[in-house]
Backbone as CSV, one residue per row, in Angstrom:
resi,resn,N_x,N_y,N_z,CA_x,CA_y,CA_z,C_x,C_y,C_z
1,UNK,32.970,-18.333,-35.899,34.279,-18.938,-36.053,34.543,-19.231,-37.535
2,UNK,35.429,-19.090,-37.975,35.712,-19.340,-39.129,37.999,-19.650,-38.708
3,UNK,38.113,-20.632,-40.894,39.702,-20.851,-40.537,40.038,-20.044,-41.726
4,UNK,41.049,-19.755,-41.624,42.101,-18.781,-42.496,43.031,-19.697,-43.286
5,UNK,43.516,-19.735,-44.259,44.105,-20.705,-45.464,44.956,-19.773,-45.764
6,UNK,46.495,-19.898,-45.325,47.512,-19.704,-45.788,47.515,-20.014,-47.371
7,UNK,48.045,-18.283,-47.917,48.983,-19.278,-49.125,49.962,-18.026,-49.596
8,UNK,50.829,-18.529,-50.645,52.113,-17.769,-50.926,51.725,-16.503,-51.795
9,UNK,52.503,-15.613,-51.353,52.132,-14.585,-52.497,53.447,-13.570,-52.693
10,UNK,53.329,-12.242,-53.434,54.730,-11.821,-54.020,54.998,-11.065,-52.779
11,UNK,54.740,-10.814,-51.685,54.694,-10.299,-50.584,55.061,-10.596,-48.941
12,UNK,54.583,-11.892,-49.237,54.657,-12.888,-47.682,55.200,-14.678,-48.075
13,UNK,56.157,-14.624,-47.533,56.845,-16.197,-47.184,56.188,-16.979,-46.596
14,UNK,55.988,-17.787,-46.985,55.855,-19.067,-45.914,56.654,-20.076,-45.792
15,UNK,56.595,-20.401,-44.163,57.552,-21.232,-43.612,56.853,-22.406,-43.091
16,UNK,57.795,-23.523,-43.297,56.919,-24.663,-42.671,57.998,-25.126,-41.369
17,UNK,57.440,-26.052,-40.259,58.106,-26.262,-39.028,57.627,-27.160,-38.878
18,UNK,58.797,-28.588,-39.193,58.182,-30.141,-38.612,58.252,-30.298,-37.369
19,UNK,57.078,-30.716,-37.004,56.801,-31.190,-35.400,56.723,-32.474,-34.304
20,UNK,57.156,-32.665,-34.139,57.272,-34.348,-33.397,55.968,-34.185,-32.393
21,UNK,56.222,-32.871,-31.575,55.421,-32.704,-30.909,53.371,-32.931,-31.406
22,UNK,53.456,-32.185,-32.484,52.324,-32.509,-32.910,51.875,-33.539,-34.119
23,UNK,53.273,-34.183,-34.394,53.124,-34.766,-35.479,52.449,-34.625,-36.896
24,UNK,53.121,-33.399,-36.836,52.739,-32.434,-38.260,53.534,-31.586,-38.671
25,UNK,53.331,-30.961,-40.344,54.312,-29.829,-40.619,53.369,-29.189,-40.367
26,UNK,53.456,-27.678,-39.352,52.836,-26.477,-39.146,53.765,-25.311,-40.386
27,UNK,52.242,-24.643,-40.735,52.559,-23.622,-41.944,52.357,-22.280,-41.628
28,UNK,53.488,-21.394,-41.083,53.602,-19.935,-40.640,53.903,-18.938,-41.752
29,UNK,53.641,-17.388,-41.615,53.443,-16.426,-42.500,54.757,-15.376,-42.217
30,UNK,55.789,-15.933,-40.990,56.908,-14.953,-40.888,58.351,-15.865,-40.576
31,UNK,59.054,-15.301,-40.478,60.316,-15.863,-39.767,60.646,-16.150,-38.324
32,UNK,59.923,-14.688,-37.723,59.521,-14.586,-36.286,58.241,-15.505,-35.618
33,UNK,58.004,-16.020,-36.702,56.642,-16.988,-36.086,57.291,-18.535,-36.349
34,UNK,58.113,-18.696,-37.252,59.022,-19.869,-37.454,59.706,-19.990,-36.210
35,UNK,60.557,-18.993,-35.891,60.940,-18.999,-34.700,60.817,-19.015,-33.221
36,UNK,59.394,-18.579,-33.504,58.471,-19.132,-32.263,57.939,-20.838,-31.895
37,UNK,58.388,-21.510,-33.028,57.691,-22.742,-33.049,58.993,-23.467,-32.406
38,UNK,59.995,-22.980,-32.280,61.183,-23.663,-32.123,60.599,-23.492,-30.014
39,UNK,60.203,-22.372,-29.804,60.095,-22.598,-28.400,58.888,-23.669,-28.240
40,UNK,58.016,-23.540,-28.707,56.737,-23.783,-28.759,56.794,-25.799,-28.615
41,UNK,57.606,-25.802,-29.601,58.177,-27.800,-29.607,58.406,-27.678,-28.287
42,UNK,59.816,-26.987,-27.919,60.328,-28.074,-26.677,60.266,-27.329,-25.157
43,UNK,59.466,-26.284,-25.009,58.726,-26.134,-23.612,58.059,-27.094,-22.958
44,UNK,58.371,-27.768,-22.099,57.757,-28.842,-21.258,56.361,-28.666,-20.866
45,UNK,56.351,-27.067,-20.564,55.408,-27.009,-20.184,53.728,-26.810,-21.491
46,UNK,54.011,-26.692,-22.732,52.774,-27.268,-23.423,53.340,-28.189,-24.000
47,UNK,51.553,-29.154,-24.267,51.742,-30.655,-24.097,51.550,-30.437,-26.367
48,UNK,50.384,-29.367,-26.609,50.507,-29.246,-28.248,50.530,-28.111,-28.421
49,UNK,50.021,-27.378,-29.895,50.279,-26.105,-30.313,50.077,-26.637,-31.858
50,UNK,48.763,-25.426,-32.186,48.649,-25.372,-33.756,48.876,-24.136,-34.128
51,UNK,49.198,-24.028,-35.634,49.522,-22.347,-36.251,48.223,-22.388,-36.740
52,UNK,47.394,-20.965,-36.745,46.795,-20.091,-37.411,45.593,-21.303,-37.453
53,UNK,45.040,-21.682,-36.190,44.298,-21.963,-35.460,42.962,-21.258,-36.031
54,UNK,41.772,-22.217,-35.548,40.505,-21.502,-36.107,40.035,-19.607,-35.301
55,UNK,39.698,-19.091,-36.166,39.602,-17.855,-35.704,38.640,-17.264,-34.965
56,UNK,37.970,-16.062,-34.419,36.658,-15.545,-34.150,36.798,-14.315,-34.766
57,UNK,35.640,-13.536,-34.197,35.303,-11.984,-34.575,35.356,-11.221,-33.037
58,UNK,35.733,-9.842,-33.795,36.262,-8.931,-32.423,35.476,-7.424,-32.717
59,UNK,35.014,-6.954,-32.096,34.363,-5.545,-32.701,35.088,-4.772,-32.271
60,UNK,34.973,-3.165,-33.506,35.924,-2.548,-33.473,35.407,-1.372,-34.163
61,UNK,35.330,-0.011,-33.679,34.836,1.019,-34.505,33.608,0.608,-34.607
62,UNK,32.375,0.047,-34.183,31.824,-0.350,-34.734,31.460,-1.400,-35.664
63,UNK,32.626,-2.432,-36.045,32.546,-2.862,-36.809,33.199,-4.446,-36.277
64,UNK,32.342,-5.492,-37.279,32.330,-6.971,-37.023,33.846,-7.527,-37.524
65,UNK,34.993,-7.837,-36.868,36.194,-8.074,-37.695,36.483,-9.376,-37.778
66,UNK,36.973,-9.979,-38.429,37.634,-11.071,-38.281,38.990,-11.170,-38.428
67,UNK,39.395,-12.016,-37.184,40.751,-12.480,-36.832,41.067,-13.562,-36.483
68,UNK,42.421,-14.551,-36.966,43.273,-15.420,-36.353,44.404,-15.606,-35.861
69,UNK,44.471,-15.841,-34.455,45.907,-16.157,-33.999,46.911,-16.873,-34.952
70,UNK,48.317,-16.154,-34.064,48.965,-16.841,-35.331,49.291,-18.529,-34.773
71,UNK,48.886,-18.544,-32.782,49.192,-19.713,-32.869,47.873,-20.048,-31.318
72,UNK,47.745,-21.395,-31.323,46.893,-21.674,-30.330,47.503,-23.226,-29.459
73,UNK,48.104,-22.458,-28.661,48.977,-23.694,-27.180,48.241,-23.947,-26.160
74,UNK,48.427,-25.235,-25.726,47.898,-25.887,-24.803,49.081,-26.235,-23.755
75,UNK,48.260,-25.600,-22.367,49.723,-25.708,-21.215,48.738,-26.631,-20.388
76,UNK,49.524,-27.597,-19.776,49.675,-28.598,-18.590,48.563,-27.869,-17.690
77,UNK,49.171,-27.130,-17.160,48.002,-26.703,-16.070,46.915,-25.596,-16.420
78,UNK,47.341,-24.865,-17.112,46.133,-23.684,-17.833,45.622,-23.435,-18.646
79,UNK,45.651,-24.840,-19.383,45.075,-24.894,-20.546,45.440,-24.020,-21.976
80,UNK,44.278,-23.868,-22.363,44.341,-23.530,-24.060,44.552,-21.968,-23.881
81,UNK,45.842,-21.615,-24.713,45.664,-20.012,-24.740,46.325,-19.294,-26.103
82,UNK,45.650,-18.295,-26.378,45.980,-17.446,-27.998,47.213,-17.198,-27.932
83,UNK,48.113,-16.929,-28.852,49.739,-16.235,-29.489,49.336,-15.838,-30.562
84,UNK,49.321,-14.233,-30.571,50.186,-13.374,-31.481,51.464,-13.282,-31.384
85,UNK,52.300,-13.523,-32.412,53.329,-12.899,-32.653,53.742,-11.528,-33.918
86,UNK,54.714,-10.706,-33.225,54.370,-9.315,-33.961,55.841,-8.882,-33.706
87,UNK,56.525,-8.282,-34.751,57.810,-7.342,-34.613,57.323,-6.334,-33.403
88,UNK,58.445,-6.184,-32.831,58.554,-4.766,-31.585,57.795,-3.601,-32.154
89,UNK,58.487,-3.364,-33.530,58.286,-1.709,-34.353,56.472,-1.621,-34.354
90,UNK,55.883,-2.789,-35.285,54.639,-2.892,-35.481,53.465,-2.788,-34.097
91,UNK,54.261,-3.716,-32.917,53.357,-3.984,-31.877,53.148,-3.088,-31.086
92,UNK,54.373,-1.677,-30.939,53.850,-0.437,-30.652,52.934,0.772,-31.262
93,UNK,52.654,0.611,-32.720,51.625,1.250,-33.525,50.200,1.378,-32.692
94,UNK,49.859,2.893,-32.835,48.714,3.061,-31.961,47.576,2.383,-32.391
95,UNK,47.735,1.861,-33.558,46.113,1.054,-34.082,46.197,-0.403,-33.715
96,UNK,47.425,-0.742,-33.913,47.711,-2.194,-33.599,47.659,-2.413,-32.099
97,UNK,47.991,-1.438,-31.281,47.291,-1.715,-29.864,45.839,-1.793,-29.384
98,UNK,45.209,-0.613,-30.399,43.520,-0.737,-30.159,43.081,-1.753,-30.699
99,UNK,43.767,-2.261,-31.779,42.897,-3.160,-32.022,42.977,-4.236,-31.326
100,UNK,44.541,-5.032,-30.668,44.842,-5.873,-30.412,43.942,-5.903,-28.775
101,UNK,43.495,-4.909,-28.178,42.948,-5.037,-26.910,41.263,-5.022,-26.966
102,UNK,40.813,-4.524,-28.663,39.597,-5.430,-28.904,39.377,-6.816,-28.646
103,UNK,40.743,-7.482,-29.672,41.003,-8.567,-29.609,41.163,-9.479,-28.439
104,UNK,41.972,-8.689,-27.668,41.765,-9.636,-26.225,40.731,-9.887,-25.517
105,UNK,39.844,-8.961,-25.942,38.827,-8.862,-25.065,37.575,-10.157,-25.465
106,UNK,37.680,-10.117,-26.734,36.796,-10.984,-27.448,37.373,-12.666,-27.143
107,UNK,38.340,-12.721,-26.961,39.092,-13.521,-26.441,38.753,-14.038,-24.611
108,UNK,38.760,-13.235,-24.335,38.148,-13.345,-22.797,36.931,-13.740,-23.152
109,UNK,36.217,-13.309,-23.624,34.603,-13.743,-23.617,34.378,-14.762,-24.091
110,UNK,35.693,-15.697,-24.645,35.290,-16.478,-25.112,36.226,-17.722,-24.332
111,UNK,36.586,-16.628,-23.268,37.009,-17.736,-22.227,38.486,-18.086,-22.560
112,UNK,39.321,-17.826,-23.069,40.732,-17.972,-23.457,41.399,-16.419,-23.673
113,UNK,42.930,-16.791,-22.799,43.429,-15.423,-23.116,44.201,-15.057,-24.495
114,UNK,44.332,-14.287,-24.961,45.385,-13.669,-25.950,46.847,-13.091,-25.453
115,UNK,48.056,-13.878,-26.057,48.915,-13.049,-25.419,50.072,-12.318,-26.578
116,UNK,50.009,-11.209,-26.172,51.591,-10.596,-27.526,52.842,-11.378,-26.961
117,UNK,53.684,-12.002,-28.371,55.075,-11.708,-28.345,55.913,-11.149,-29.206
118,UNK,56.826,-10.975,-29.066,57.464,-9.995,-29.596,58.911,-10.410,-29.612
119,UNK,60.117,-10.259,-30.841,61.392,-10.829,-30.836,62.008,-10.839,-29.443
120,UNK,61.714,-10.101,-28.436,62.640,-9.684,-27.009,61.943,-11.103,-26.405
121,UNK,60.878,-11.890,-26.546,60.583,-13.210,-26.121,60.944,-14.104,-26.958
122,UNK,61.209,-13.964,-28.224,61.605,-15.140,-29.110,62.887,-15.433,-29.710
123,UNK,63.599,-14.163,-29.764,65.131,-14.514,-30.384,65.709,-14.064,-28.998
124,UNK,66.180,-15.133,-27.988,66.582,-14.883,-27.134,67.647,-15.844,-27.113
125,UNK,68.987,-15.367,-27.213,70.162,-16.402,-27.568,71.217,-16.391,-25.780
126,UNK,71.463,-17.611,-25.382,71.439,-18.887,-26.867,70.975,-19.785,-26.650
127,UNK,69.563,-19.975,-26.354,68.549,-20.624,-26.409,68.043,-20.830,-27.404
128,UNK,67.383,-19.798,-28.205,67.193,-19.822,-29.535,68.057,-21.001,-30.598
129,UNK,69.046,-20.234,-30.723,70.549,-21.185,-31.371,70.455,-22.612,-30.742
130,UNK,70.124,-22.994,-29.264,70.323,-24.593,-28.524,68.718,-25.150,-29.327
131,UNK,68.057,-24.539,-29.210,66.561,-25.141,-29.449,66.890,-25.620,-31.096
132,UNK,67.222,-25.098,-32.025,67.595,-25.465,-33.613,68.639,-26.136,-33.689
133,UNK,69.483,-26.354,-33.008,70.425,-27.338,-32.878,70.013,-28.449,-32.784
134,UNK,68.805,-28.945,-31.754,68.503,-29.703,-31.274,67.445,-30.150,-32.221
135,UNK,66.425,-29.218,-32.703,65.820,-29.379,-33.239,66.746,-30.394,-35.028
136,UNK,67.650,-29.866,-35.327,68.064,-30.489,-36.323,68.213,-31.923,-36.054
137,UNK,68.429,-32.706,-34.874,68.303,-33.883,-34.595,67.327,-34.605,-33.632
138,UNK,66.530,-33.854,-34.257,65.142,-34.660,-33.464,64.474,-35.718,-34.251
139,UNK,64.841,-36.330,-35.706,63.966,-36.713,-36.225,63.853,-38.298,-36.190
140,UNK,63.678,-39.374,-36.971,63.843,-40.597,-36.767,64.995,-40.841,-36.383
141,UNK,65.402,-41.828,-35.154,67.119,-42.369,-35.426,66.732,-43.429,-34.438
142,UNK,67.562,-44.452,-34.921,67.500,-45.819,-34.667,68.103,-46.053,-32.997
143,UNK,67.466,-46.722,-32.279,68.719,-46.545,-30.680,69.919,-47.325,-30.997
144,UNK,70.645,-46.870,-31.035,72.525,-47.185,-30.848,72.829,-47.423,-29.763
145,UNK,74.335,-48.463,-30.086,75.208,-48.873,-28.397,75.480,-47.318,-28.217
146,UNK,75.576,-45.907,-28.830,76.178,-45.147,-28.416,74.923,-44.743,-27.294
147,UNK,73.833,-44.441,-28.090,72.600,-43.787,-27.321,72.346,-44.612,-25.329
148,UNK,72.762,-46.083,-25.988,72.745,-46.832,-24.845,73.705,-46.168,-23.658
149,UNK,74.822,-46.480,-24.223,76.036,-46.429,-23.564,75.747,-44.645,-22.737
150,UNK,75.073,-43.913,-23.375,75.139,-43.005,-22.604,74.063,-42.843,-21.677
151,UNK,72.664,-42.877,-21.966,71.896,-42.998,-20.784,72.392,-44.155,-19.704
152,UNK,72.760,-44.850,-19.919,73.580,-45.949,-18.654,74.716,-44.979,-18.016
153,UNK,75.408,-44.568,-18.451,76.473,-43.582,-18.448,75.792,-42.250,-17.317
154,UNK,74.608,-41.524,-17.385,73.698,-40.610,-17.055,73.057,-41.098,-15.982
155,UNK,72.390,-42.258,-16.060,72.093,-43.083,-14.871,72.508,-43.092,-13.888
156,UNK,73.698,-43.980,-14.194,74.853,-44.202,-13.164,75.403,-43.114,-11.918
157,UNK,75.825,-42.580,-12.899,76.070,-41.125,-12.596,75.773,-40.007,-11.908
158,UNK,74.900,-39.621,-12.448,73.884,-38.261,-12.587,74.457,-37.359,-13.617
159,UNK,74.892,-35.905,-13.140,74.843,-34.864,-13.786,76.642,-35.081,-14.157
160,UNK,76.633,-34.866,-15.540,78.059,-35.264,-15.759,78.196,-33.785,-17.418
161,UNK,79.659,-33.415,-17.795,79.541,-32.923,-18.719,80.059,-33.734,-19.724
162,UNK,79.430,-33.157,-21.374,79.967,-33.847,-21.917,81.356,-34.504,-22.296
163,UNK,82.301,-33.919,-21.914,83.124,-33.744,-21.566,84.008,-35.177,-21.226
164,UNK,83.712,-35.238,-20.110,83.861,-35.709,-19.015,83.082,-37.473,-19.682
165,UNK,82.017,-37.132,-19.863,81.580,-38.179,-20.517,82.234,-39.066,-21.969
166,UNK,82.956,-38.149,-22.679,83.804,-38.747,-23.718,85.100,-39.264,-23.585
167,UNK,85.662,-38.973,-22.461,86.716,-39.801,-21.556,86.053,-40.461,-20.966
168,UNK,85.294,-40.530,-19.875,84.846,-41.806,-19.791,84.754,-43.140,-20.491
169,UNK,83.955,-43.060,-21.575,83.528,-43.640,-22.015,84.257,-43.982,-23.708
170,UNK,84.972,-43.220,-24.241,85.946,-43.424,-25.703,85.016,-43.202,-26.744
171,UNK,83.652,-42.389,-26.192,82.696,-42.192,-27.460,83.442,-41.134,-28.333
172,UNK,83.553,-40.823,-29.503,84.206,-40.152,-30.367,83.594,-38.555,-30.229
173,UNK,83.816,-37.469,-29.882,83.101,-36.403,-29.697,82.202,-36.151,-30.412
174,UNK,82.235,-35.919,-31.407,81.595,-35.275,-33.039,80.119,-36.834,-32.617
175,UNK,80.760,-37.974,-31.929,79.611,-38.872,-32.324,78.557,-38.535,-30.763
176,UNK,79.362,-38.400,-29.800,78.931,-37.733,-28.816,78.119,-36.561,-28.649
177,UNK,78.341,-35.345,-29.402,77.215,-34.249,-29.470,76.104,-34.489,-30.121
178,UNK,76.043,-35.272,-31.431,74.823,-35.938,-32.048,74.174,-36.537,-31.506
179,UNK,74.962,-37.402,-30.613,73.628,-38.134,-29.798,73.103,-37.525,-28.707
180,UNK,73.790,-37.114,-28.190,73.431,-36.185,-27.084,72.144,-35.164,-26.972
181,UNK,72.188,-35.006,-28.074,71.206,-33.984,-29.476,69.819,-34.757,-28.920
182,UNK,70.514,-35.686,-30.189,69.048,-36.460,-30.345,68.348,-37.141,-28.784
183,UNK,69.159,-37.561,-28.062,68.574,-37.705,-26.767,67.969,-36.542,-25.965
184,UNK,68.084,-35.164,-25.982,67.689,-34.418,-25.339,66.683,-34.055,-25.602
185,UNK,66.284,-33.954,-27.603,65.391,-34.077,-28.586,64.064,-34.905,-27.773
186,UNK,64.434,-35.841,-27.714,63.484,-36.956,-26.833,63.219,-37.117,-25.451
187,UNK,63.756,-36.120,-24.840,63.737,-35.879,-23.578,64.037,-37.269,-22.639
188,UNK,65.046,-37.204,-23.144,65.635,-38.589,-22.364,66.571,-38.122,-21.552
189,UNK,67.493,-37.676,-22.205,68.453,-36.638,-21.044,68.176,-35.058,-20.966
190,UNK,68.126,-34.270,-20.376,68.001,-33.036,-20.150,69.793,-32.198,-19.923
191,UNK,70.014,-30.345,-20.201,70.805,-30.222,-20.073,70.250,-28.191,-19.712
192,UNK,71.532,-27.571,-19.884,70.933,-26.293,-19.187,71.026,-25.296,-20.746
193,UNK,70.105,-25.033,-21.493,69.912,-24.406,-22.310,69.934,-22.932,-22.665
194,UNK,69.830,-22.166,-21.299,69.782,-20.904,-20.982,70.994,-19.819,-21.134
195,UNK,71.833,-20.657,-20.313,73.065,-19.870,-20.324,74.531,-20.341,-21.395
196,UNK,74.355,-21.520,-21.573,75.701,-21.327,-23.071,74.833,-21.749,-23.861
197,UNK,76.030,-21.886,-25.399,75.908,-22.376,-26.088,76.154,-23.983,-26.126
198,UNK,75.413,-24.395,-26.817,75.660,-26.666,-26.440,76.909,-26.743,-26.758
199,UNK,77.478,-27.560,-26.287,79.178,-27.864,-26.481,79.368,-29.222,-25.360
200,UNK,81.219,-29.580,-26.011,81.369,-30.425,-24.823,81.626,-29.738,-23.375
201,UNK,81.519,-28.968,-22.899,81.572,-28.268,-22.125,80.469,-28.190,-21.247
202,UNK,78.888,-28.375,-21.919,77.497,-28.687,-21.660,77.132,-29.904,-20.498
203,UNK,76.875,-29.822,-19.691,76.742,-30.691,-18.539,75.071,-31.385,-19.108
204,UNK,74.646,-32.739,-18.672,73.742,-33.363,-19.265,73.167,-34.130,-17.768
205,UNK,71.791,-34.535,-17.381,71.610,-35.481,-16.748,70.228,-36.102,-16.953
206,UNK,69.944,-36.875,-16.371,68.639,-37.639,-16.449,67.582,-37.226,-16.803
207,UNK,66.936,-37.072,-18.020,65.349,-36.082,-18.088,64.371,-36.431,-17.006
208,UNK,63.416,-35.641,-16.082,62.424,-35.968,-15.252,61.288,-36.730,-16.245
């Protein structure tokens, strides 16, 4: 086992991704791996997730290699498992498949799986677009009569849109989607991320 030490060069970017979830800035080597962290935060279903995680060795040709995931998640029920992430173009290359199924394999033996993704799992809109939205207001914020006023509001209720909720209630819209944000951020209220884009239009209810 050995760890791998990111650093900048005239060639490769690095991106950093603050985490609530892990309570850290995680330091990635692509855009597509930046963008993976955006799922990676607010999937319910893992509880953490580190980038470029300690590594192993995989044989290959004969030969002793060393490799690190670019990320290592922990799920609720199945525990700890490897992420590569890789452009489409690259992840079909005939070497990058042999090698990558060395890789899995060494991975199995070591009792954890390896899994590819690829942009067709990660820029998937407008999820993508809801997750950075949200993500922009996840960070410290103080609880407000607004924040109040709306989980009481959600409570009461149940499943209401926002909408609907700013007549109700005379919250100012513009002050209404921010919080809304930041509450969902915190999984206080939940909403449907899949199929639009967030708006007042966005239906909201009670987080489980």
């Amino acid at each position: 086992m050995y760890r791998r030490r990111l650093k900048h060069s005239r060639v490769k970017n690095l991106f950093r991704f603050a985490s609530s979830k892990t309570k850290s800035v995680l330091t990635v080597e692509s855009s597509l791996e930046f963008d993976t962290c955006f799922h990676l935060e607010y999937s319910p279903e893992i509880t953490t997730f580190e980038a470029q995680p300690e590594g192993f060795y995989y044989s290959f040709e004969g030969k002793r290699c060393p490799y690190t995931p670019d990320f290592k998640v922990h799920h609720q029920q199945s525990g700890e498992q490897f992420i590569e992430v890789k452009p489409l173009a690259k992840a079909l290359k005939e070497d990058f498949r042999a090698r990558f199924q060395a890789k899995q394999q060494a991975a199995r033996d070591a009792g954890v799986t390896l899994l590819l993704v690829t942009e067709r799992q990660i820029r998937i809109y407008p999820i993508l677009g809801n997750l950075k939205l949200i993500h922009r207001y996840s960070g410290f914020q103080s609880v407000t009569e607004i924040h109040l006023r709306i989980l009481e509001f959600v409570e009461r209720y149940g499943i209401t849109s926002l909408l609907n909720l700013a007549r109700s209630t005379g919250i100012k819209e513009g002050e209404l989607l921010s919080t809304a944000l930041s509450l969902i951020a915190k999984n206080r209220i939940a909403t449907n991320l899949l199929d639009q884009s967030f708006s007042l239009d966005s239906e909201v209810w009670e987080a489980i």
